[in-house]
N, C-alpha and C positions, 0 to 999 in steps of 0.2 A: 503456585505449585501445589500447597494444602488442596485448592478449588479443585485443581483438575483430577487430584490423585481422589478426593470425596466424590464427583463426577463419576471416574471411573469404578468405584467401589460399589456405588450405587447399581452403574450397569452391571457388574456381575451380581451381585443379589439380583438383578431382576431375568438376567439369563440364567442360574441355576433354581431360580423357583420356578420357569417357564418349565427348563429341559428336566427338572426335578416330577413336575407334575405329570408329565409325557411319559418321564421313564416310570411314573407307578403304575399308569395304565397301563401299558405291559407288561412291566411285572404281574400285574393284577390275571392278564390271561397266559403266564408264565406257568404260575403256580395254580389257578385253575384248572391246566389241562387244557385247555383253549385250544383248537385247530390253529396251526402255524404255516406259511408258507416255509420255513426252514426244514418242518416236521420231515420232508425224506430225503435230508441231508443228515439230521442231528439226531434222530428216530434211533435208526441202525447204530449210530455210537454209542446211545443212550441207553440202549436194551444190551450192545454186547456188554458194556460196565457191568449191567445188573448182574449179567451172566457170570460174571467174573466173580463178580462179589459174592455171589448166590445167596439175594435177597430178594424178596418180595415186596415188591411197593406199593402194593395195593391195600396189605394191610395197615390198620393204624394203631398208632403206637401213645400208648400212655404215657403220662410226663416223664415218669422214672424210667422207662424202656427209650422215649427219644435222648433224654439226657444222660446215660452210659452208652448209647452208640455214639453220641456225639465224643463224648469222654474220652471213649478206648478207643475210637477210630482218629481224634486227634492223638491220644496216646500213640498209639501206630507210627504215626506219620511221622512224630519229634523223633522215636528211636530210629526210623529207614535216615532221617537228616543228621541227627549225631554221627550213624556208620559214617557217612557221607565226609562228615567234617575229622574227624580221626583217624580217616583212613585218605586224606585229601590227595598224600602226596602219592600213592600208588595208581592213584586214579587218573580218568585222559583228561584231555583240555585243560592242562596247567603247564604254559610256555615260560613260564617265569619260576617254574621248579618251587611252589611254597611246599612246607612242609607240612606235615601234621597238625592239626591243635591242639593242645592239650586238655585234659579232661573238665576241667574246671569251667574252661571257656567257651568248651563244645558247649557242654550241658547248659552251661546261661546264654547260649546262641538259641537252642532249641526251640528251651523252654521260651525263649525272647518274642520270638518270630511266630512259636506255634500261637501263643496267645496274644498275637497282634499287637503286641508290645513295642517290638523291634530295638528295644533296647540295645546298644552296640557299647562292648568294649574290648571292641578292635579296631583296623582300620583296615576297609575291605578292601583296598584297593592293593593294601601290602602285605596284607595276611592271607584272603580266599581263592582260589581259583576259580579260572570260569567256570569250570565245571559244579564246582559247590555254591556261585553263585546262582546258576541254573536250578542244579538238582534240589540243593538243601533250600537254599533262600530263599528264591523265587516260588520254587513248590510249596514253603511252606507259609508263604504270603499266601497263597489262592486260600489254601486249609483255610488260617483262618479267616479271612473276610470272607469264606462261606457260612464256615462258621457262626461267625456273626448273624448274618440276614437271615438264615434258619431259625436261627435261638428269635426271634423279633416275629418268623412266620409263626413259629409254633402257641407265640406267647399274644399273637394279636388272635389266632383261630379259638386259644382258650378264653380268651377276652368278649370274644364276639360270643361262644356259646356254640351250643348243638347248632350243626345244618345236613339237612341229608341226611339223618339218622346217622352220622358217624359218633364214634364214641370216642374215639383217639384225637390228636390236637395236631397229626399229620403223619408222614411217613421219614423219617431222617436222610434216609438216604435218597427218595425222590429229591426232596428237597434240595440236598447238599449237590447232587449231580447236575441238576438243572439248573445252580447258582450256578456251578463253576460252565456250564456248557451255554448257556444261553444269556449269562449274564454279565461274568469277571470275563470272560474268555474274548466274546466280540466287542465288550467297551477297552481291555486292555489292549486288542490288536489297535484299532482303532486310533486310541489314544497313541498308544509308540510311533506312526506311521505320522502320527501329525506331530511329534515328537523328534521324531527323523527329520523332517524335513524344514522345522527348524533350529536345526544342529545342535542336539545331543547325540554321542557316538552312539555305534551300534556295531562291533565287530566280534570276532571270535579269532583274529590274529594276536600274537604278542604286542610286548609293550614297544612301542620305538623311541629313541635315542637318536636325537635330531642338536645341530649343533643354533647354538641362539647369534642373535644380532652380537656380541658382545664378542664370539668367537669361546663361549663356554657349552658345554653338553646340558642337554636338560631332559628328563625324559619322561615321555607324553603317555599317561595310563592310561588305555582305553578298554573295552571290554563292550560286552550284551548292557548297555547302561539302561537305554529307552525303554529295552523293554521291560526291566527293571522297575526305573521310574513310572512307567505305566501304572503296572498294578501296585508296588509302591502308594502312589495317591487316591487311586480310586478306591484300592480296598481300605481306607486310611490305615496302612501300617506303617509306613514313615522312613522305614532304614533303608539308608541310602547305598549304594554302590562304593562310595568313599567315605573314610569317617568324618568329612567335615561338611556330608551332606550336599544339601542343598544350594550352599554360599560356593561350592565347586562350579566352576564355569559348564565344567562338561555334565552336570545333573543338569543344571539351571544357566542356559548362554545368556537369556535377556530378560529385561522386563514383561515382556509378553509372554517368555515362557513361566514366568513366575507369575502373573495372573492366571493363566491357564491351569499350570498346578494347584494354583488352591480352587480355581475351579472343580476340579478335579476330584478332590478331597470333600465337597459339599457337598456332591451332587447325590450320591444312592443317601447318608442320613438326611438329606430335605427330602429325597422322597419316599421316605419309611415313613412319615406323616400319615402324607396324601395315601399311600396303601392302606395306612390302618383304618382312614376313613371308607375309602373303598372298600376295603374286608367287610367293615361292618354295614356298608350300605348307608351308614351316614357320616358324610363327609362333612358337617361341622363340629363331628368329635375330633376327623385328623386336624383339623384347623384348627383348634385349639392347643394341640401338642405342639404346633407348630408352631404359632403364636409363641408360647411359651419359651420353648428351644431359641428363637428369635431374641426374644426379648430380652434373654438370660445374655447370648451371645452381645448384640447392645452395650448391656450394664458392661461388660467384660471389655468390650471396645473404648466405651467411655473411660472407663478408668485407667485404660492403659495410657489414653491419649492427655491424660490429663498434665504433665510433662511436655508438653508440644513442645517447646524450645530448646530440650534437651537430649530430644530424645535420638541424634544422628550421631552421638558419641562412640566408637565401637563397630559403625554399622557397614555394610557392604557397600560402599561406595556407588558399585553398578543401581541399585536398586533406591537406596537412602531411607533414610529414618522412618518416614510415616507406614513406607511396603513391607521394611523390614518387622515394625512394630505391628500390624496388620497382618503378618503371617506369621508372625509367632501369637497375637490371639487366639488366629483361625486353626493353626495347628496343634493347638492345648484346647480348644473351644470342640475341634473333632476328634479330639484324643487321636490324630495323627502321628504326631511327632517328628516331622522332617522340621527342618529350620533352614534360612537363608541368612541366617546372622549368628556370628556367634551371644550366647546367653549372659557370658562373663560381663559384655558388654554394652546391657538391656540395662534401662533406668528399675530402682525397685518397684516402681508401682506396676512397669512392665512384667516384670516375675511375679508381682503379686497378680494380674490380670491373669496371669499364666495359673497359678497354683486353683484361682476360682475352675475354672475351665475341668480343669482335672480331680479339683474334689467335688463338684459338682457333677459332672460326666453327663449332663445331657443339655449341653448348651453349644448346640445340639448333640455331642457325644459321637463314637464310634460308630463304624458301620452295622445298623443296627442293636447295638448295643445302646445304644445313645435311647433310640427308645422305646427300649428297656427299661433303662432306670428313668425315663419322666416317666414312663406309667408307677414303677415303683413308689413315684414322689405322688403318683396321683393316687392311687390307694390311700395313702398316709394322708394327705391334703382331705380328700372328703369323710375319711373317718372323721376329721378333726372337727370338719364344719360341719358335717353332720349332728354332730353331739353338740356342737355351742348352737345349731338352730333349734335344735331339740327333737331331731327327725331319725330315722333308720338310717343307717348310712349305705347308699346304694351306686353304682356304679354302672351305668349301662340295663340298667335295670335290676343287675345281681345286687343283692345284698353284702357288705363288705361287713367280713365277721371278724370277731377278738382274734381270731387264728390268723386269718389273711395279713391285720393289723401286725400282728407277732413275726412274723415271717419278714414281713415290709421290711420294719424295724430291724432286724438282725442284718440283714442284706446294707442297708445304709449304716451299720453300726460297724459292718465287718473292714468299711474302707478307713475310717480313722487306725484302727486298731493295727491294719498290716501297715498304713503308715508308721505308727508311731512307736509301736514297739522297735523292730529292727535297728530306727533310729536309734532309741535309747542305748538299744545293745551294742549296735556299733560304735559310740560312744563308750558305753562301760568297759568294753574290751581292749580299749585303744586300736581299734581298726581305724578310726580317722584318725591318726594322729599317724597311723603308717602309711598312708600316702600322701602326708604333708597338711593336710587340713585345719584350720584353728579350730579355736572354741565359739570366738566372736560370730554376728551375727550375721555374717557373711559367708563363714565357714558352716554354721548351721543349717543358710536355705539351700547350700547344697548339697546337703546330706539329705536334709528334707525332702528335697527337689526330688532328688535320687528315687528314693522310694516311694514319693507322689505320683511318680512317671511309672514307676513299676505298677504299684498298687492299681492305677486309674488303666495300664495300658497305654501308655501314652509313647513313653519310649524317648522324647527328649531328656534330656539329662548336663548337667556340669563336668559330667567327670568325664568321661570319656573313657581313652584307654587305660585312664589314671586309675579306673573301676577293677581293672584284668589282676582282678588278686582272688582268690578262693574263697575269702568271705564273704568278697561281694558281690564275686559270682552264683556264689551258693545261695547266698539271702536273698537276693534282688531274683532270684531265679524261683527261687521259691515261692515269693509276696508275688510275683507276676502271675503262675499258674493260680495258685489259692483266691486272687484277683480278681481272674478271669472266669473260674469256673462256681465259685462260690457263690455268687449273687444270679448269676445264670440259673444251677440250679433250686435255688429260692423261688426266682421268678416265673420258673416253667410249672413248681409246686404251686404257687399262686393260681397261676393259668391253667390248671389242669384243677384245681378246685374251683373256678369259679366254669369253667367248663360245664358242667353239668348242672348247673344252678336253675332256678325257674327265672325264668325272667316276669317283670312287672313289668307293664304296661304306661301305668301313674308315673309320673318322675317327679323323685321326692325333692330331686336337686339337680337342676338342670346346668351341665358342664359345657355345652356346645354354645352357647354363649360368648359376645366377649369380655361379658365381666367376669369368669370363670379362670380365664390366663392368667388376671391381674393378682387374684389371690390365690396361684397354684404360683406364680414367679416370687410373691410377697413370703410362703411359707419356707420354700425351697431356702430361699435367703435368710431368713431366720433360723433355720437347721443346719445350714450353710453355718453361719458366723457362730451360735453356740456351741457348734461343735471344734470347728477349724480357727477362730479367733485367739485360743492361745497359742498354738504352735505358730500363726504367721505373726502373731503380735513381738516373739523374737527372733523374727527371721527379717523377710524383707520388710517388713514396717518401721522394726527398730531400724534397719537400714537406712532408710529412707528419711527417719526423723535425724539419725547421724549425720545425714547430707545437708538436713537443714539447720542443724545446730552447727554444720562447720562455716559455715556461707554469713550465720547471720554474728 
């Protein structure tokens, strides 16, 4: 069983680094501007947008002008999806008459969804209509995983340097429109249709009430689920149609479709690699990030599995231990956040696999967020060995300076800080103690968790609907935005500073190597552990040493 399900693991790593590489080459003449044979289908949709929006994409925009259109154009969109959810029950397409949300939980849906979070503490199948699963949800899935790969195009163009005499690091709204039209649009059709077809729902009738073998009523939820789940995985946002996700038969009918999903899920961050090599014209810089990403993911797999005897405790029956444990890696590993098992009933070193994933964030990370922050870690990585070799420290030729360093650092600084404050507070205030929570070290990592998954984007979570209280919706709503757009714009100031730099020719320290990955994965993990070692040291580790101090 282990053989075959290692076998089959294998072969998806080696079909979403195939389909990974394929898709950056398009991408590559996506954002180029490349003649398309699509061009006089998608042409005319693309230009009446601009019309609409009445912007110019020709010109280019400096880091600070891409990153408040990004800003207030996602601002935009969380307030049209709040109206959306507050006003749900006035609205068509709700056969099952839900109500309104209330304001607390509108506002932590928003702000959830807008920043790719998906954080859920509802349960959508008893709370949303289709209609707000459509308009609000789904809409605000595409936002942000365009989101994403914009913030990763702008930050690999200031990366790579002047071309074409441009001075700007791109246009935001080309960008964002041609994600959503040319990129989320045809892989999520795509994906639902193969989705469909092996049975996930896909309707827009009410619920039915169908009597069982047993002569009891039972009644069968269904809804727009696939296409849901589509962009759901591919833009890794995670939140599911139901609140118990993915472990629902109608998100997830079989084992195929549960490899497929995290197919799904890996496929655009493996190929924001291969693009940034290609951006730059030298693709053994993407293979390096990749590498890395890789290798990070790895250590994360190993540890989870290290349990192997234990680990079917808890787990979805349909699937079993080693898939369930393998996709709760992979969906903390791309700061996705769907799950196919419940977390309550994950070994510790499982949740500890998990929390790596998440305080780490580029192993391999978000859709294009992910790398984001390995370049983050790589600015920081070659200052460091720059100075212990005794050389400039340079990066693609650019000189990485005390500022760029200062920057790095805040950006990596700013995720302990949204983790572990809120914590404390909810703590001091007895906010866990009002939804039943201990103190013990169980009760801890999922408080922890909570705002790990917030902070990282990530959006799995312990609590659930247990969360639908005003503190937590307010806090975790909070840490999620500040999360999400704080390190974003750090890194596009980065990118927009090293933009204009001269480039050198000499390379004072050569990264396209593969001894390069080994000590960009060695430092990540030592900033990793000195930073994040105390708070998991009483969460799941102490857990974990409990489990063996009961046994022996």
């Amino acid at each position: 069983m282990i053989g075959l399900f290692i076998l089959l693991f294998i072969l998806l790593g080696v079909i979403v680094l195939i389909l990974g590489w394929i898709l950056s080459s398009y991408l590559l003449n996506v954002y180029e501007n490349e003649k398309s044979t699509w061009d006089m289908f998608i042409l005319p949709v693309e230009k009446l947008i601009y019309r609409v929006l009445g912007v110019d994409t020709t010109r280019q925009m400096s880091w600070k002008e891409y990153f408040l259109a990004l800003f207030f154009f996602t601002g935009f969109a969380a307030i049209l999806a709040y109206l959306v959810l507050v006003f749900q029950g006035y609205l068509p397409l709700n056969p099952m008459r839900f109500h309104n949300l209330n304001w607390s939980l509108a506002l932590n849906t928003v702000l959830s969804f807008s920043s790719n979070t998906n954080l859920q503490h509802y349960g959508g199948g008893s709370t949303l209509s289709y209609f707000s699963q459509m308009m609000a949800i789904q809409f605000l899935q595409f936002i942000s995983a365009a989101d994403g790969v914009v913030v990763a195009l702008a930050i690999f163009r200031g990366f790579a340097g002047k071309k074409n005499g441009n001075d700007g690091i791109g246009n935001f709204y080309f960008d964002f429109v041609r994600t959503i039209t040319r990129v989320l649009i045809p892989l999520s059709f795509v994906s639902a249709i193969i989705l469909i077809a092996l049975g996930v729902p896909q309707s827009l009738s009410g619920y039915e009430v169908v009597r069982t073998f047993t002569g009891a009523f039972q009644t069968i939820k269904v809804g727009p689920i696939a296409s849901m789940q589509s962009i759901m995985q591919i833009g890794t946002n995670g939140g599911g149609y139901f609140g118990s996700n993915n472990y629902t038969p109608f998100e997830n009918p079989s084992p195929l479709t549960d490899f497929m999903q995290m197919g799904m899920m890996m496929l655009i961050p493996t190929a924001m690699p291969f693009l940034f090599g290609r951006m730059l014209r030298r693709r053994n810089e993407g293979r390096t990030v990749l590498i890395a990403s890789y290798g990070l993911y790895a250590i994360d797999l190993a540890i989870a599995f290290v349990p192997l005897t234990v680990i079917s405790a808890g787990m979805e029956v349909r699937f079993g231990g080693p898939a369930a444990v393998f996709y709760t890696v992979t969906t903390t590993a791309f700061t996705t956040g769907s799950v196919n098992a419940a977390l309550a009933g994950m070994h510790p070193l499982v949740v500890l696999a998990a929390f790596l994933g998440m305080m780490i964030q580029a192993t391999p990370g978000g859709i294009g967020v992910g790398a984001m922050y390995m370049l983050m870690y790589m600015v920081i990585t070659v200052f460091i060995v720059g100075l212990m070799a005794g050389r400039t420290p340079e990066y693609l030729g650019a000189k990485i300076t005390e500022g760029d360093v200062k920057l790095a650092v805040i950006a990596f600084l700013a995720h302990p800080i949204l983790i572990l404050v809120p914590t404390l507070i909810a703590y001091g205030i007895g906010a866990v103690h009002g939804i039943g929570i201990g103190t013990g070290p169980k009760g801890f990592t999922q408080i922890l968790y909570e705002y790990t998954s917030a902070a990282a984007n990530n959006g799995s979570d312990f609590l659930g609907s247990t969360g639908n209280t005003v503190y937590f919706n307010v806090s975790t709503g909070i840490v999620m935005w500040i999360g999400r757009f704080t390190p974003i714009a750090i890194m596009l100031a980065i990118a927009g500073r090293m933009h204009g730099r001269k480039r050198s020719r000499e390379v004072a320290l050569r990264t396209d190597n593969f001894i390069f990955p080994s000590i960009l994965i060695v430092s990540i993990f030592i900033l990793a552990v000195l930073t994040f070692f105390p708070f998991l040291a009483i969460g799941p580790i102490l857990m974990h040493l409990e489990g063996i101090k009961s046994v022996l």
